[in-house]
NUFIDREN-543316 format. One line per field, with one value per residue (C-alpha): x negated, y negated, z. Coordinates in steps of 0.05 Angstrom, whole numbers. Example, Ala and Ser with C-alpha at 12.3 -4.5 7.8 and 13.67 -1.06 7.14 Angstrom:
residues 2
X = (-246; -273)
Y = (90; 21)
Z = (156; 143)
This chain:
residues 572
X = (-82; -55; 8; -42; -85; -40; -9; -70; -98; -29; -40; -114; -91; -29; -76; -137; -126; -119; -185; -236; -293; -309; -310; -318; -266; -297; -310; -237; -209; -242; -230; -150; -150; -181; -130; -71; -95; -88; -22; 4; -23; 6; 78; 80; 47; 92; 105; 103; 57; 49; -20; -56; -14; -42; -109; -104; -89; -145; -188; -160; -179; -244; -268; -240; -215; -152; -122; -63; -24; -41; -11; 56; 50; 13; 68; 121; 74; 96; 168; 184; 137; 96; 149; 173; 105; 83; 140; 168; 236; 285; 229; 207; 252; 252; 255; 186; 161; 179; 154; 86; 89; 104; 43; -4; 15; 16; -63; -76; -52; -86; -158; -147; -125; -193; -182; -169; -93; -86; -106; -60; -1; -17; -9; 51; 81; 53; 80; 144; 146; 125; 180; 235; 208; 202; 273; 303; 257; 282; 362; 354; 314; 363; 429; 397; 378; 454; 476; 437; 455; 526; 523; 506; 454; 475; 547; 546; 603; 605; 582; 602; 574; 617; 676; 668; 656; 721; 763; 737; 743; 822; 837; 813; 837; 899; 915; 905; 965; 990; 968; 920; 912; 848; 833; 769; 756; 710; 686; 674; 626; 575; 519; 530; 526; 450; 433; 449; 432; 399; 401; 395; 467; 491; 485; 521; 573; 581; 580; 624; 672; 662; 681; 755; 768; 749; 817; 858; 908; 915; 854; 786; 736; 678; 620; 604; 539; 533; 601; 645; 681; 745; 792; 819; 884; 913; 988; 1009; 1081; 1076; 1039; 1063; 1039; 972; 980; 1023; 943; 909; 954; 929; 859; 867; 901; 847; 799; 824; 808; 750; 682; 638; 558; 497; 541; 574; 646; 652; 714; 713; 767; 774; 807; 827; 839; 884; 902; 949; 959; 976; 910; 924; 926; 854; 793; 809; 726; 760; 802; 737; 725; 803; 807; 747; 781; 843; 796; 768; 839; 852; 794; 807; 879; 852; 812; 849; 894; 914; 924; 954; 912; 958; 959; 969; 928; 877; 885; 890; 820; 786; 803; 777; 714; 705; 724; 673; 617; 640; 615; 536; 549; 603; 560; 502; 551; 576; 645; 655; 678; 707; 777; 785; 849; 842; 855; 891; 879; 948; 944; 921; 933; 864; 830; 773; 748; 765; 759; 722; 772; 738; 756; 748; 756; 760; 750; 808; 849; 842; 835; 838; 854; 799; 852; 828; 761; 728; 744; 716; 645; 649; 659; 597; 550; 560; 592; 513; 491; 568; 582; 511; 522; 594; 561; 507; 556; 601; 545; 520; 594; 602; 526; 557; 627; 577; 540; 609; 651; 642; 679; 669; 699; 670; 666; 687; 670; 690; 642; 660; 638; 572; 548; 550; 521; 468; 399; 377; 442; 419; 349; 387; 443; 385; 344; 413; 418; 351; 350; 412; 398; 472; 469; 474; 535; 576; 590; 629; 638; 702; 696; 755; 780; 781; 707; 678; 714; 664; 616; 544; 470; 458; 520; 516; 451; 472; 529; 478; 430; 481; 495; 433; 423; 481; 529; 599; 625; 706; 752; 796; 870; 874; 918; 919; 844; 866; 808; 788; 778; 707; 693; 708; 676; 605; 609; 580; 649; 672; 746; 797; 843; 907; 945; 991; 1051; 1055; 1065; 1114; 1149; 1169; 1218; 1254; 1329; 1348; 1312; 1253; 1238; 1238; 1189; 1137; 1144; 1122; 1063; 1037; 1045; 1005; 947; 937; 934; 882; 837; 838; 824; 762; 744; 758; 787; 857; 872; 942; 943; 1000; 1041; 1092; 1156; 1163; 1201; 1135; 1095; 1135; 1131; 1057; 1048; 1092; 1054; 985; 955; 892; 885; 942; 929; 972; 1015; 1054; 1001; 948; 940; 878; 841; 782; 738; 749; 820; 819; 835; 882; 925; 996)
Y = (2674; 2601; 2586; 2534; 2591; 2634; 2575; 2550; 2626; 2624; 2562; 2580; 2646; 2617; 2573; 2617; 2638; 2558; 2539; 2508; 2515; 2589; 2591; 2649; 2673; 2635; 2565; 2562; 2587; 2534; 2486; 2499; 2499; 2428; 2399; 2438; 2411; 2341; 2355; 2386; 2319; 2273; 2306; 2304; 2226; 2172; 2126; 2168; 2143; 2183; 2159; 2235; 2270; 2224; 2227; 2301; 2294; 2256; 2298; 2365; 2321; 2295; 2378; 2390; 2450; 2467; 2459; 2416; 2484; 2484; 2428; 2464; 2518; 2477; 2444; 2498; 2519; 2458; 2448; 2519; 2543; 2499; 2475; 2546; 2577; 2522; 2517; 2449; 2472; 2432; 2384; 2353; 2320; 2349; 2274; 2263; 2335; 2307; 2236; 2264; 2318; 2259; 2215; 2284; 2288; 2207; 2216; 2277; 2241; 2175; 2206; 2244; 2178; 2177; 2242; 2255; 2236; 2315; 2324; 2275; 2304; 2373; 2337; 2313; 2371; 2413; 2362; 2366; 2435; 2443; 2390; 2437; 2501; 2469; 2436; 2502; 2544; 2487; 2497; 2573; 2563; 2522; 2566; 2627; 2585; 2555; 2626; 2657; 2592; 2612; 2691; 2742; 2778; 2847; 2850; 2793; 2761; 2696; 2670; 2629; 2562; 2581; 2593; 2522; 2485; 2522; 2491; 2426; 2421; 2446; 2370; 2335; 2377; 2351; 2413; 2457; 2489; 2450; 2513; 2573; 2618; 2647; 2719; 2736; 2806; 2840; 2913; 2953; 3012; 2986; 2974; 3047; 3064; 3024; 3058; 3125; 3129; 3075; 3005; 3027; 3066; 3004; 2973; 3014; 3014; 2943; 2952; 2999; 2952; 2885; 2935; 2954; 2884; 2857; 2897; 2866; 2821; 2740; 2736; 2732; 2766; 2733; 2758; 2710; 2755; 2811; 2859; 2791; 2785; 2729; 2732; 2666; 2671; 2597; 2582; 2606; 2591; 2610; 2648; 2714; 2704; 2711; 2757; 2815; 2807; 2815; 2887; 2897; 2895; 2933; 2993; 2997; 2998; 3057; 3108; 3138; 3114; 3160; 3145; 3188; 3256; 3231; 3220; 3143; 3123; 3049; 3005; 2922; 2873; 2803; 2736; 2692; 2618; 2598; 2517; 2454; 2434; 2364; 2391; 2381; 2387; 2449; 2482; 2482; 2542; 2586; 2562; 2580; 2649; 2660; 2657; 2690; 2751; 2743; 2750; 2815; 2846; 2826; 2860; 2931; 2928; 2956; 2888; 2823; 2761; 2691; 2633; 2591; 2524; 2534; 2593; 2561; 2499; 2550; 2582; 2508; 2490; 2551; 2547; 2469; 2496; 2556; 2512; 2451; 2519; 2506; 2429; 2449; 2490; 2445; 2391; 2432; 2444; 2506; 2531; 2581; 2586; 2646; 2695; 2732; 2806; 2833; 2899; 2919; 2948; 2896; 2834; 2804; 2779; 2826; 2799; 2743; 2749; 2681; 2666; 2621; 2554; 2505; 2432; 2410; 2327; 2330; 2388; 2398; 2447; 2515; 2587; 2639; 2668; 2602; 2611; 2676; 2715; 2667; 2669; 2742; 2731; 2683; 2721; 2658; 2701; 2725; 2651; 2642; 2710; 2692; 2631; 2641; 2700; 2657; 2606; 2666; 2688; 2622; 2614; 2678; 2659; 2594; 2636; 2681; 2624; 2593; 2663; 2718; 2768; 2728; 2768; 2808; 2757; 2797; 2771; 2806; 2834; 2829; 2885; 2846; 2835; 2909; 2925; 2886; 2913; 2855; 2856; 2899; 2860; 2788; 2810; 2826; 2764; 2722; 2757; 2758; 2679; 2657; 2713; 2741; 2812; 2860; 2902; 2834; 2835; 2869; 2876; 2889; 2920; 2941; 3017; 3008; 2978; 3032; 3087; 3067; 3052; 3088; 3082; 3008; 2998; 3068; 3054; 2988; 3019; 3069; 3005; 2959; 3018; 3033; 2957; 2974; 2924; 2945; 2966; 2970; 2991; 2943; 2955; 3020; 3064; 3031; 3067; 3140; 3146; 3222; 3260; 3288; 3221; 3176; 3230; 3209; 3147; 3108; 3070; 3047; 3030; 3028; 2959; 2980; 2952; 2886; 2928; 2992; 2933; 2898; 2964; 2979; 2921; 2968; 2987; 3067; 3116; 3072; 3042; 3111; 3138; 3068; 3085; 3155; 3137; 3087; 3132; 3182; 3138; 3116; 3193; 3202; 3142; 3175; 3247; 3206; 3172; 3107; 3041; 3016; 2957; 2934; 2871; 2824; 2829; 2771; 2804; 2825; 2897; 2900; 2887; 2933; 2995; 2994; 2993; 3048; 3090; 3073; 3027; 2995; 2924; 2879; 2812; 2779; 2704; 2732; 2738; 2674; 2637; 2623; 2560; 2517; 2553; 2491; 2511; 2592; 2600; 2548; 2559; 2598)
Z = (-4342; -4335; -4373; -4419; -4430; -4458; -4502; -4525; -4547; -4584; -4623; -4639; -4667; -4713; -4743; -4750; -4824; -4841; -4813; -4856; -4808; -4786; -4711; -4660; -4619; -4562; -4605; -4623; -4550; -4511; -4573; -4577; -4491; -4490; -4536; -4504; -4433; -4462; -4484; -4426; -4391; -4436; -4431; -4358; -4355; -4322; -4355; -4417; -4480; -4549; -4554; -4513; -4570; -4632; -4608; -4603; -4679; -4688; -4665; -4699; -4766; -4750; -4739; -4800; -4755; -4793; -4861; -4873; -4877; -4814; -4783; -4799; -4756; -4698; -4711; -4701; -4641; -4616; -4624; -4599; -4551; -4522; -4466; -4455; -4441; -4408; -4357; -4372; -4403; -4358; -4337; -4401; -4450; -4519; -4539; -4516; -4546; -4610; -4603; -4571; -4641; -4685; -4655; -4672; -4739; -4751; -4722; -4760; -4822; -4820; -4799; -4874; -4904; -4943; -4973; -5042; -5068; -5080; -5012; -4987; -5021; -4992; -4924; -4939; -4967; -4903; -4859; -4896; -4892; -4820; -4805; -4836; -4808; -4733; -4737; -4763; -4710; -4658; -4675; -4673; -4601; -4577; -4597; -4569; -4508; -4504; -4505; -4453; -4416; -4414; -4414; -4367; -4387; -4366; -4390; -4450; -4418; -4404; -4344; -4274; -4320; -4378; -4331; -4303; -4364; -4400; -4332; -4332; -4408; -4381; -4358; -4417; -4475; -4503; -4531; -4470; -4437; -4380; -4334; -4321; -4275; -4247; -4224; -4185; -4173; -4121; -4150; -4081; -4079; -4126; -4075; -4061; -4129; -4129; -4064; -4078; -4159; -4168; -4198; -4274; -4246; -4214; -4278; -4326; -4278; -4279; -4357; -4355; -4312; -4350; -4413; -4383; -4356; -4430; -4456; -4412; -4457; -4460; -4408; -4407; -4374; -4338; -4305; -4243; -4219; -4168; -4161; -4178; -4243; -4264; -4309; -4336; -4361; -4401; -4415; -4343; -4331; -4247; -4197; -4225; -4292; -4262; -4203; -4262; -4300; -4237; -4218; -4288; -4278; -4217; -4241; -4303; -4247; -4211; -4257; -4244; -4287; -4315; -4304; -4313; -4302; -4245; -4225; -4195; -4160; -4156; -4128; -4126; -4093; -4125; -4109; -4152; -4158; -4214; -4217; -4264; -4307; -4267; -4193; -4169; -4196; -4237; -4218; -4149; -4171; -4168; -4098; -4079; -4126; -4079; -4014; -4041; -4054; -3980; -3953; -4000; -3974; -3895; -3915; -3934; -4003; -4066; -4069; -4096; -4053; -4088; -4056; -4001; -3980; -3911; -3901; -3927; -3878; -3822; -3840; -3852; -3782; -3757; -3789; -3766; -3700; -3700; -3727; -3667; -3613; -3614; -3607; -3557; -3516; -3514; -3481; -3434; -3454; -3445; -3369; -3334; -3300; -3239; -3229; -3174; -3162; -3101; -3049; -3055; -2982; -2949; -2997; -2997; -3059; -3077; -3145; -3191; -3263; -3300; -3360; -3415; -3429; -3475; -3459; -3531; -3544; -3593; -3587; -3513; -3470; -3515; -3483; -3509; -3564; -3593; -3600; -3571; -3638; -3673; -3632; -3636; -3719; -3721; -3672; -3626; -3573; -3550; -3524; -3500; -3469; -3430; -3404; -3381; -3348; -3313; -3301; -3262; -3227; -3200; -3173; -3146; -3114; -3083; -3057; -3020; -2979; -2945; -2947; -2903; -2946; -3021; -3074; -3131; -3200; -3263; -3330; -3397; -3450; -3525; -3570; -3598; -3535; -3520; -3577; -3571; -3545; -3499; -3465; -3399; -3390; -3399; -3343; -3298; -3321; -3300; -3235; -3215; -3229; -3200; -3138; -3139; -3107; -3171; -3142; -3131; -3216; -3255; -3318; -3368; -3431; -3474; -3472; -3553; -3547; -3507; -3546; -3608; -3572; -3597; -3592; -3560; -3533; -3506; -3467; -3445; -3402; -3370; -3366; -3327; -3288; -3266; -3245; -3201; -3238; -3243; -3306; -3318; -3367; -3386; -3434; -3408; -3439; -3505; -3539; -3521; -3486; -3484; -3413; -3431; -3456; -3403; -3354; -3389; -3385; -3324; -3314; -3238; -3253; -3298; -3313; -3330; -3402; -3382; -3429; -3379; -3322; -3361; -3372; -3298; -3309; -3359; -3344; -3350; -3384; -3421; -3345; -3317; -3380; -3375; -3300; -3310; -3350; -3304; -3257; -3294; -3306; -3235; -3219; -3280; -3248; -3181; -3209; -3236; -3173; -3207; -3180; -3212; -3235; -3255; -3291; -3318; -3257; -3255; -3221; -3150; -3174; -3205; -3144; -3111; -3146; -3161; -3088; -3088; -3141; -3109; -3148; -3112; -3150; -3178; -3227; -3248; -3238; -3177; -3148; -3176; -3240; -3268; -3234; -3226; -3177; -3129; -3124; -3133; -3055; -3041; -3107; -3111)
């Protein structure tokens, strides 16, 4: 049923005992629909003109449908409901209800002009009546309306509207404390609680929370939707004022809650800004409570972090820098930069690893500590990881055509790309279009990556393998990568950590101990039939006992810095 359906049944049923004329059910439906369809018409008219709503009246007159009681409750129908059910609260001005109202009862009236002076005072007392009734009806209405405006529904506190309102009304109170402080708190485990008992659980839960956050003293408690609560505390003196309420609320929130006969631990984390009423726009503090609360939860959950300046400064450039990457990529400013690895025996270069770079417009050119996190935060890393790989490939492709014995090209793989299920079929894709020989790549995946590693990313190592791509471990010796587990794994060598290098540069008995455990995973690579890698080698003593221990591979800047492929083979 239409929303004018529904309104206009209403109206033809409030007035039905104050009809003068006996209709049927039918008669008065399609009457009462014909005269709401004009109203709904005239409301929503531009420009706007009363003259829909006192023909309307006219016309309710000239039927002699309704008594003058009547009008009262057509017009209480009206005032209160005829926006609501119609869908035009928000859109239509109550203004022009009541002038469009006003213009039906002015047309009702004068079409009964004629009547009898009895009858004529009966309008006006209706009218008079109805008048009172619909502005009472209207204030109710509109303070139950005002309240559900600025309350949560579920828990009856107020709301993220009421929160905002209350700290912009901070600034231009004259009697308001010179300070506040603001406490946002993140409830963990409730989407658990709605997945595993149920949203009716989740609920009381949240109840149940936004009850023992009420009792904290000289705050109060907000509910901004979801598992996200605030406490606003006025009068602050410092940070610490607000960050002693916010331990507060954190140790009420510990104890277990009790819901539908079952035990629920459930922990927070909160974010908390305390500032001068005058220091911004005070509705910023949400926004900065709300990254505070982010930096609790990157630290471990079950905590309170005070918002920072220069914290925050350091995460706005990194998000400007992580959203810059698509642009970035689409101009071509990403590249790689080749290190080459050495036989150890014989001193030729066997592979080169493709380091990214960044030739930044602004900031120049940025190392990947820069920026490869933040790819692998965004998801960005897929299109990057892919074409830094095609962009190896094609180079490796181009060393083959001039060089008789052109060296293996290694690129890393971050965890996402592992992970994800395309990964095999796009490396073959890449190496069937650039025509690079599948055994001339390898690959380098962290020990700590591969130690997690499960379903895709598990299938995507037996999937590279199979295309006969190399597949390497790289940090070795950091993960405590199990025997059995490495064993299973289709893995061709092992790259090992730059701090076990470093370490043979150790005096006495720590240089004898790094020593030994170098030693002992060269032997555990061989055992395994696997190639070794040393990497980070910058000291002749270094070179020198690797060669003694038998490592196969060295990397490092004794032995080449990373260049522009141009240079690889004629740089020291």
């Amino acid at each position: 049923m239409r929303p004018v359906e529904r309104f206009a049944r209403a109206w033809g049923q409030a007035v039905h005992d104050a009809s003068y004329v006996l209709l049927t059910r039918a008669e008065r439906e399609a009457f009462f629909l014909d005269l709401s369809e004009r109203l709904a018409q005239a409301l929503t008219a531009d420009p706007f003109d009363a003259v829909g709503g006192y023909r309307v009246g006219v016309d309710l007159a000239n039927t002699a449908a309704i008594a003058p009681e009547g009008l009262g409750r057509t017009v209480t129908m009206l005032t209160t409901r005829l926006l609501s059910t119609l869908d035009l609260s928000g859109v239509v001005s109550r203004e022009r209800l009541a002038a469009l109202v006003e213009a039906l009862t002015m047309g009702y009236t004068a079409t009964l002009h004629d009547r009898t002076l009895d009858q004529q005072d009966s309008l006006r007392r209706a009218d008079i009546t109805a008048r009172s009734e619909a502005e009472r009806a209207l204030r109710r209405s509109e303070e139950r309306l005002r309240h559900a405006a600025l309350h949560d529904a579920l828990t009856g506190l107020p709301n993220r509207t009421q929160l905002s309102h209350w700290l912009s009304e901070l600034r231009t109170d004259a009697s308001a404390p010179g300070r506040f402080g603001l406490c946002l708190i993140g409830v963990d485990r409730v989407r658990a609680v709605n997945n595993s008992l149920g949203y009716a659980a989740g609920d009381r839960l949240l109840r149940a929370v936004a009850e023992r956050l009420s009792q904290v003293p000289d705050a109060v408690a907000c509910h901004l939707g979801g598992d996200e609560f605030a406490l606003l505390i006025r009068g602050t003196t410092n940070a610490e004022d607000a960050a002693k309420l916010a331990d507060r609320a954190l140790v009420l929130l510990r104890a277990p809650f009790e819901v539908d006969g079952h035990e629920l631990p459930v922990a927070a984390s909160a974010g908390v800004v305390e500032r001068a009423v005058g220091d911004g726009d005070p509705v910023d503090a949400i926004r900065a409570a709300a990254m505070a609360l982010h930096w609790a939860k990157d630290d471990g959950r079950d905590r309170w972090r005070v918002f920072d300046d220069e914290q925050n400064a350091r995460d706005v450039a990194r998000y400007r820098l992580s959203a810059e990457m698509p642009g970035a990529l689409a101009r071509g400013e990403f590249a790689l930069a080749y290190q080459p690895m050495v036989d150890l025996t014989t001193g030729a270069v066997v592979a080169v690893e493709g380091l990214a770079r960044w030739a930044h417009p602004e900031l120049g050119r940025l190392l990947p500590g820069r920026f490869i996190g933040l790819a692998e935060d965004s998801g960005f890393i897929l299109p990057l990881g892919m074409h830094l790989l095609e962009q190896a490939c094609r180079q490796a492709m181009q060393w083959q055509n001039v060089r008789p014995a052109a060296p293996v090209v290694s690129v890393n793989l971050a965890a996402r790309q592992l992970c994800y299920p395309g990964l095999a079929a796009e490396v073959a894709a890449v190496l069937d279009r650039v025509g690079l020989p599948s055994h001339r790549l390898q690959l380098e995946i962290t020990e700590n990556d591969v130690m997690t590693a499960e379903g895709d990313a598990v299938r995507n190592l037996h999937a590279l393998a199979g295309l006969g791509v190399r597949v390497v471990l790289d940090d070795f010796g950091t993960g405590y990568c199990g025997l059995a587990y490495l064993r299973s794994l289709p893995v061709h060598g092992i790259k090992v950590a730059r701090p076990f290098v470093a370490g043979l540069d150790h005096h006495g008995a720590t240089g004898r101990t790094d020593e030994a455990i170098l030693t002992s995973l060269v032997h555990l690579g061989h055992t395994l039939d696997l190639s070794v890698t040393a990497e980070g080698i910058e000291t002749s003593h270094q070179l020198d006992r690797l060669r003694a221990i038998g490592c196969d591979v060295g990397q490092g800047w004794l032995l080449g810095r990373p260049a522009p492929a141009g240079h690889l083979f004629t740089a020291t």
